[in-house]
ZAMARMAR-439783 format. One record per residue: x, y, z of N, C-alpha, C in turn. Coordinates in steps of 0.02 Angstrom, whole numbers, plus 50000, padded with zeros to 5 digits. Atoms other than C-alpha are relative to their C-alpha. Last residue first. Layout:
BEGIN
XYZXYZXYZ ...
***
This chain:
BEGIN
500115005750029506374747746577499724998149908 499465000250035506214764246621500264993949955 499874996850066504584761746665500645000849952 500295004850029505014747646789499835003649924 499505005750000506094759146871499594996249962 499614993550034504684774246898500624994449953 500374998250049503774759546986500055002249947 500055005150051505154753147097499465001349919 500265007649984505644767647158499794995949951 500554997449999507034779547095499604994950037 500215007949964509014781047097499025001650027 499884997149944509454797746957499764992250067 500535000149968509464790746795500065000850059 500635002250034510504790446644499394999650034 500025000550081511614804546663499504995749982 500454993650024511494805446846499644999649947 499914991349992512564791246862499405002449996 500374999749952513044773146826500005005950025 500114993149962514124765146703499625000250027 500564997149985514704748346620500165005350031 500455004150030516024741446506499335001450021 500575000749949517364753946554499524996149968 500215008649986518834750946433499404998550050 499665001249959519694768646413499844992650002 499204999350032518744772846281500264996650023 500045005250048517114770346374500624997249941 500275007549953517654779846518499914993249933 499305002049981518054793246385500214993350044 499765003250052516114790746312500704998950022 500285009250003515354791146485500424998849927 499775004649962516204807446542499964991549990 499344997850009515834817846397500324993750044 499735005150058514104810446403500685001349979 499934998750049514184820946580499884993149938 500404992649995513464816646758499895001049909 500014998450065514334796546788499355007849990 499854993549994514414795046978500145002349925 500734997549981514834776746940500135006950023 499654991549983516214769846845499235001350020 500754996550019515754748246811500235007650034 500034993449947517184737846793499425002849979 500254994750029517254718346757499915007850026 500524998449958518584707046818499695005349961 500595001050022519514696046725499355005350023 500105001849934521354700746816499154997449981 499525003349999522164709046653499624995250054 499995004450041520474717346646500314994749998 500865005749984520264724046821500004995249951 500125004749968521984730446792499674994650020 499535004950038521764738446625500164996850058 500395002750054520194747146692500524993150001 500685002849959521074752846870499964995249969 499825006849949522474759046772499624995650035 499775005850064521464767846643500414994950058 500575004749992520484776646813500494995049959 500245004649932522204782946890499374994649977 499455002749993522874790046743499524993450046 499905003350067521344799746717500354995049988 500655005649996521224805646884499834994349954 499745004749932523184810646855499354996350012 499755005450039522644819946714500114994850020 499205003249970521344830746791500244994449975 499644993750018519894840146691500714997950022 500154995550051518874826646607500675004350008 499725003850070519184811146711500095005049954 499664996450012518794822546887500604997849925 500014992950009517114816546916500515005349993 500244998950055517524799246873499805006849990 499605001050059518954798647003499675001149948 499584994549979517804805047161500624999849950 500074994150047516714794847080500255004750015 500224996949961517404777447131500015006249959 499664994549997517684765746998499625004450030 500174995250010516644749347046500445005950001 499914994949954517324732147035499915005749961 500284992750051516444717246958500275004750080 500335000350096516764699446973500015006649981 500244995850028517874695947157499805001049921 500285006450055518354679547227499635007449951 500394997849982519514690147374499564997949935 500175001149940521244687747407499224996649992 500115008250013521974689947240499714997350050 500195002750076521144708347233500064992749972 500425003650009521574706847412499415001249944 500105005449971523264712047398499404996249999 500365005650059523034726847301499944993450007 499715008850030523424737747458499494999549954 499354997550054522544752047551500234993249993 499475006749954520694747847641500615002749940 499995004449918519624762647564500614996750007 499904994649936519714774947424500024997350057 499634996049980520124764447281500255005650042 499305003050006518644756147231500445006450005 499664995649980517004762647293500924999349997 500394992950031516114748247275500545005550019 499854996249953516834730947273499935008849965 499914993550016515564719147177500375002750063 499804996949930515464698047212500285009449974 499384996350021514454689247083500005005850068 500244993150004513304676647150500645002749981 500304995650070513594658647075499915006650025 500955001250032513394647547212499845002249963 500035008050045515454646747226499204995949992 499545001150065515584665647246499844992049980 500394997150039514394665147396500094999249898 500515005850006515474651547482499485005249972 499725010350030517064659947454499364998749969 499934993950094516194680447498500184993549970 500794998850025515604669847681500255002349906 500285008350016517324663247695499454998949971 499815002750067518174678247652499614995750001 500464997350040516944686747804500294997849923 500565004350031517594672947920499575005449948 500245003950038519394678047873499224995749990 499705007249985519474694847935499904993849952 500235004349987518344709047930500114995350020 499814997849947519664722647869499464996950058 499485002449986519424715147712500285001350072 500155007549982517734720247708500504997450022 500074999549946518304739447704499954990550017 499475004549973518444736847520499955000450072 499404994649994516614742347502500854994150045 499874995549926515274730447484500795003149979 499564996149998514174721447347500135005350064 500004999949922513314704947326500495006250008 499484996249966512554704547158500335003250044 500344995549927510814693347087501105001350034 499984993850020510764687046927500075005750066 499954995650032511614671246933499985009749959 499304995949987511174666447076500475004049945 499275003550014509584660447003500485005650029 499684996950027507704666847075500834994349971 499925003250051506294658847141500445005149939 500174995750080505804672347245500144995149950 500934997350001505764659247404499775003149958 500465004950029507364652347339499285000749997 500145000650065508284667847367499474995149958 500424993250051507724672547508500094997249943 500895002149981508294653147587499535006149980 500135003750064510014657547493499254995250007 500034996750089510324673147570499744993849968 500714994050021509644667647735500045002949917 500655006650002511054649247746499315007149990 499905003650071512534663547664499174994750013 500124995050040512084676247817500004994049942 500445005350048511764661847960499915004549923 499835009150010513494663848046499314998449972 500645003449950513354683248044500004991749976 499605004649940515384689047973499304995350045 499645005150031514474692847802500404995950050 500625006350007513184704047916500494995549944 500235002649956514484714147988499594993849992 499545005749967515574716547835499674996050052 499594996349956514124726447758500414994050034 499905005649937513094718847601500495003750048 499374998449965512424731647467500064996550081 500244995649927511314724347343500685001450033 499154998349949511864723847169499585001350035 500054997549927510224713947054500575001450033 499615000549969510854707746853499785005750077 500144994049967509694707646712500304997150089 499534997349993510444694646596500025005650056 499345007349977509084682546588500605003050028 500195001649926507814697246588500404995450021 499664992049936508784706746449499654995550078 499365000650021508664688646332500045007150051 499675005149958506894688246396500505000949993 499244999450004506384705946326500364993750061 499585003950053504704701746251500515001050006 499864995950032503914715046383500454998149932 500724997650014502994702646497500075005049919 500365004150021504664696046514499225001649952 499565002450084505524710146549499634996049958 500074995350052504074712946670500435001849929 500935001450021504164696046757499845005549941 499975004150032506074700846771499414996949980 499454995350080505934717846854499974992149952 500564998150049504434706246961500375005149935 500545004950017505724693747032499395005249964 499625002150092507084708347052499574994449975 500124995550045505694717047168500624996049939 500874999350010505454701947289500065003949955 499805004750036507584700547289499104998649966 499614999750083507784718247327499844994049974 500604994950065506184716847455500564998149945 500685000750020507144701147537499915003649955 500095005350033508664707647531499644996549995 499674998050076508424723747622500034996149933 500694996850063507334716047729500265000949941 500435005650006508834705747805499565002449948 499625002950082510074721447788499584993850004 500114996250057508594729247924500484997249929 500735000750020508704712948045499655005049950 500095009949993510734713348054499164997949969 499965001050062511164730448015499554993849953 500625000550053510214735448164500114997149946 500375006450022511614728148264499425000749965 500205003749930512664744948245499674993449985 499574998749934513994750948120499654998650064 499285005750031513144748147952500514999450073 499965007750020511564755448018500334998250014 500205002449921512414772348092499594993549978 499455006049944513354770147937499875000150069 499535006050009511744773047832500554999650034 500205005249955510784787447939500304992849960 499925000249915511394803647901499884994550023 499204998549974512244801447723499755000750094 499565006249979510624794047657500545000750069 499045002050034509774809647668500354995350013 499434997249948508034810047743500504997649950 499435005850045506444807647607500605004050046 499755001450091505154817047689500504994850007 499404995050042505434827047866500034999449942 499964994749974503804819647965500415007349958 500634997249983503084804947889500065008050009 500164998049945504924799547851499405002549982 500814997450008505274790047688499675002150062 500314999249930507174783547733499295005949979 500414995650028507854775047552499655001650086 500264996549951509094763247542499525005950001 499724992249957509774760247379499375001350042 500714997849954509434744347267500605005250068 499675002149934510834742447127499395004350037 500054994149951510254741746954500284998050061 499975001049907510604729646806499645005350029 500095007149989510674727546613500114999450061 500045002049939509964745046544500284992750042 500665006349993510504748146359499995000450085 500414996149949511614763546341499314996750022 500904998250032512334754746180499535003650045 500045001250086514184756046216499184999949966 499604991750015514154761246401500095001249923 499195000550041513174747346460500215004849965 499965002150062512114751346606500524998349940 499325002250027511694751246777499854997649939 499655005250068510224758646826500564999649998 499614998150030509624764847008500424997149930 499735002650036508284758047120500335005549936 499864994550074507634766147253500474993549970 499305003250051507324751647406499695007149948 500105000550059505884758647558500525001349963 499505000650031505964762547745499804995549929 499894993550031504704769847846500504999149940 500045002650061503894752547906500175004649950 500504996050027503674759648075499814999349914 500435002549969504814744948145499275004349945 500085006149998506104752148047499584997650026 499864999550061505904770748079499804993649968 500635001449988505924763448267499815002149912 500335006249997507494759048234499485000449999 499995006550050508094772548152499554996550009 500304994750071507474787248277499944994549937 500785004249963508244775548431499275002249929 499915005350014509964778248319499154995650012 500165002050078509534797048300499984992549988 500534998150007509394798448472499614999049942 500325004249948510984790148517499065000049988 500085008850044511654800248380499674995450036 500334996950039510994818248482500204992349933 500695000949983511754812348628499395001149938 500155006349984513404808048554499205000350014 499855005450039513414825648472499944991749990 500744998550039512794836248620500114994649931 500565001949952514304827848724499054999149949 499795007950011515564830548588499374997350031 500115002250070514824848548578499864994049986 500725000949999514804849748755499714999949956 500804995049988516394850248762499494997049992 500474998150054517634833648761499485006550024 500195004750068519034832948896499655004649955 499625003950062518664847749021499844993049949 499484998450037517424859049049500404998249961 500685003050081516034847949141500485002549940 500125003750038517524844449256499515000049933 499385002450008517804862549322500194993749950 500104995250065516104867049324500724998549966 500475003350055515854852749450500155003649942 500974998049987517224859949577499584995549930 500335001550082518784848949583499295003150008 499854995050020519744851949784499915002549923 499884998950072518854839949859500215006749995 500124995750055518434830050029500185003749911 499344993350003519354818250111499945005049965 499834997849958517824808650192500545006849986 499445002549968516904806050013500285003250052 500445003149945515674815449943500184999150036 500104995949965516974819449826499615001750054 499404997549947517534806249795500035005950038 499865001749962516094800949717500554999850062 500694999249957515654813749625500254996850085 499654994149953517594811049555499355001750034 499435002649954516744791749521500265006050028 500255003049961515194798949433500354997950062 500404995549963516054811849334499664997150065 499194995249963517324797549259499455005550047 499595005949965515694786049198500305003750070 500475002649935514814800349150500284994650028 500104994249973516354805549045499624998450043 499225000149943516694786848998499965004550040 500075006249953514774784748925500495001450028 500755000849944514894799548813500014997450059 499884995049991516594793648733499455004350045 499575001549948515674778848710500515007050038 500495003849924514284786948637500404997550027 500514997149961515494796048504499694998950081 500654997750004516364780448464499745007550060 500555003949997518164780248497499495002849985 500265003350049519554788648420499664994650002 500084995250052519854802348531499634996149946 500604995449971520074789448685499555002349956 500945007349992521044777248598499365003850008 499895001050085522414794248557499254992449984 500654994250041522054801348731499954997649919 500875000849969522614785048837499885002349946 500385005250021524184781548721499444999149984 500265000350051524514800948738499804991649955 500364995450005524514800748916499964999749922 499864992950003526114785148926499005004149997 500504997950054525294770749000500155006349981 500294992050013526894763549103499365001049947 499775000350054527104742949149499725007949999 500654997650032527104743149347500255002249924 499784999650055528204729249447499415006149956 500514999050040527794731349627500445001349947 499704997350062528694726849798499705000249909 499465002650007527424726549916500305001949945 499985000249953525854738949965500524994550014 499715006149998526494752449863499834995050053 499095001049979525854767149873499894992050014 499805004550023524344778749759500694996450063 499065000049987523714795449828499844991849986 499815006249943521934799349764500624999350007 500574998949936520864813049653500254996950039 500175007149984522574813949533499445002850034 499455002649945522514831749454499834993050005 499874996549924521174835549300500414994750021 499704996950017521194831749097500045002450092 500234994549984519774822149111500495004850013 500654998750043520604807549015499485005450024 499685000750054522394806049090499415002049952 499574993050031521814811049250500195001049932 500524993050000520604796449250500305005749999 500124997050052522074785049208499425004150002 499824992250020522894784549351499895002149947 500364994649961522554763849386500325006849960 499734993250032522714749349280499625003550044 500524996550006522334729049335500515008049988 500214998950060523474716049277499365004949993 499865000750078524054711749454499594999949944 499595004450011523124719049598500534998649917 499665001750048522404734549674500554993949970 499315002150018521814738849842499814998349911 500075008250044520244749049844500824998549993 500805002050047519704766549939500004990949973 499965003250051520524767350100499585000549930 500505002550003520824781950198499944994849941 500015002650039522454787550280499234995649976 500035006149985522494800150406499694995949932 499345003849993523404816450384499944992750027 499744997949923521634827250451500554994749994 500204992549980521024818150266500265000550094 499694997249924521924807950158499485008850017 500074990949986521384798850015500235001750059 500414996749929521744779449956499955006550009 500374993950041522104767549815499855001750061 500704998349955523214753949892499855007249944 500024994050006524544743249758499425001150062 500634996849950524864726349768499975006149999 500014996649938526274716849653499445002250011 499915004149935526744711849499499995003150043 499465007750028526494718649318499964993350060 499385004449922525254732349385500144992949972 500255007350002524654742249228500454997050035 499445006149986525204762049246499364992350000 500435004449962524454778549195500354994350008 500005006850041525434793249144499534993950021 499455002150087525754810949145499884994649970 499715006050038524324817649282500364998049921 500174998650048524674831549387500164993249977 499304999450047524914827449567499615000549949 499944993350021523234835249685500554999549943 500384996850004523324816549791500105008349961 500374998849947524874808449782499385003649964 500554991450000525724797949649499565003450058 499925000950078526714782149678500035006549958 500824996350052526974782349851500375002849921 499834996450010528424768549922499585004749968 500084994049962527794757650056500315005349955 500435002049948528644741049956499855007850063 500085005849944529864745849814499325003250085 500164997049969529294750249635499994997450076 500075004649923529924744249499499995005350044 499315000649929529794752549336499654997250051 499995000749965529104751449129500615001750072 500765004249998529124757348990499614997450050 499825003050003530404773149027499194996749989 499605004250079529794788348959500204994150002 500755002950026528254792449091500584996749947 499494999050071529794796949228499584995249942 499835006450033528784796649389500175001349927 
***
């Protein structure tokens, strides 16, 4: 069958694919009946007819082996084509665990065929082979593990906010922080962000762990401000400004704006000081996560995008998007010194954000080399190494 056209017709009793053909393409039945069947001693065995809008021949396409079944027509049949690199290109760029899941899926069904009256010509060693190794395999199984590892993590009460300064770049005064995750294992210590935040941000844990999250941040910006206080620095406690980090998922949850603003009230706090921040990615959310960033924006929280310039492409939703304070990513601040072009790249940023009201803050700040050029340039705040590495609350309060 000729995989280039998009589709073809197919008349009545005519076979599609047989048993042992190599597979090129997969097909979606437009119109018409199809039989799925095997042959053994040259007699025809059924497995499953086939109707409109259902897809067959794609298990070859994704275990990389022959057809297991002969395909034919059981009237005249319209079938739209699935070229092979459609399949493998969805395939490739699904989740891990799903990817997982299809393989046992697919293994289960050639099992089954093989069992089956018309026997087999696919040994087992054969399939475990192709597609993904046993890498991919050991990989899904080994996140799956790590995900059950989280949650219970969570439950176990292992998890605890670092706090990190934000400051102004002209007097090196403190007037914020942003609360940072923190995994306090019994077993390994303090685990590395980088392994277990976007397995969060990417499953439904986000949902009942970004809850806490905001809570404690908003329980701990109620005593950073008790202690300003305590410390004759009202005018810094009025101004002292909370960034938590919000994920598209939980801005699209239909009670995220009615929980933010029932935490908030319980700390007895103002919107004012408190900072809702996420990576351009949001945009790629849709419109009920503008709606949520709208109706945040118009209670007073200020809306932060982190990591500016390496995510979602376009400037588009710079007007899109009710935004106060965007973050220069440090994969630009760590190269302000020696590359020109990085350099280029932040002053544009600056003088954009400005032209546009918005405030910038450069994070990943190491050098005072780095913080004064930044400061040149127009940066108003920073965030780095330089003034403080992200700590708990305690250590944080000293600083203060």
């Amino acid at each position: 069958m000729n995989a280039a056209a998009q589709s073809v017709d197919i008349h009545k009793d005519q076979i599609i694919f047989s048993e042992g053909d190599a597979g090129d393409c997969a097909y979606i039945i437009e119109k018409g009946r199809v039989l799925i069947y095997i042959t053994k001693d040259k007699e025809e065995i059924p497995l499953t007819i086939l109707g409109e809008g259902e897809i067959f021949g794609e298990m070859a396409l994704i275990d990389n082996q022959n057809r297991s079944a002969s395909v034919r027509a059981l009237e005249d049949v319209r079938l739209a084509i699935v070229t092979k690199q459609q399949v493998l290109e969805r395939v490739s760029t699904a989740d891990k665990v799903v990817q997982l899941l299809m393989r046992v899926l697919l293994k289960r069904l050639r099992r089954k065929n093989i069992g089956g009256p018309g026997g087999s010509r696919i040994s087992e060693a054969e399939f475990d082979n192709s597609g993904a190794g046993d890498d991919g395999t050991q990989s899904a199984l080994d996140q799956i593990k790590l995900e059950n590892q989280i949650f219970q993590a969570f439950q176990n009460k292992e998890f605890e906010l670092f706090y990190q300064p934000i400051v102004n770049l002209k007097n090196k005064t403190i007037t914020g922080c942003e609360a940072l995750l923190r995994w306090n294992s019994p077993q390994h210590g303090l685990v590395s962000p980088n392994l277990f935040i976007d397995i969060i941000e990417n499953s439904s844990m986000v949902i009942p762990i970004g809850h806490w999250i905001i809570n404690q941040a908003l329980k701990d910006l109620r005593t950073i401000q008790d202690q300003l206080r305590l410390n004759k620095k009202d005018r810094m406690s009025d101004d002292f400004m909370m960034s938590i980090n919000i994920s598209g998922r939980q801005f699209t949850h239909s009670d995220f704006v009615n929980n933010l603003e029932d935490l908030r009230e319980k700390h007895d706090l103002h919107t004012q000081n408190i900072k809702l921040e996420m990576t351009e990615r949001i945009m790629m959310d849709g419109a009920i996560a503008i709606d949520a960033l709208n109706q945040c924006r118009s209670l007073g929280y200020a809306i932060s995008i982190d990591d500016f310039g390496t995510g979602f492409s376009g400037l588009q939703y710079l007007t899109q998007m009710p935004i106060s304070f965007l973050k220069i990513d440090r994969s630009f601040v760590m190269k302000i010194l020696s590359d020109p072009k990085s350099k280029a790249v932040v002053s544009s940023i600056i003088h954009l954000a400005h032209a546009m009201d918005i405030e910038v803050i450069a994070e990943g700040i190491e050098h005072h080399e780095e913080a004064l050029v930044l400061e040149t340039l127009g940066a108003r705040f920073g965030q780095g190494y330089l003034f403080s590495k992200p700590v708990d609350l305690g250590r944080f309060l000293k600083l203060i």
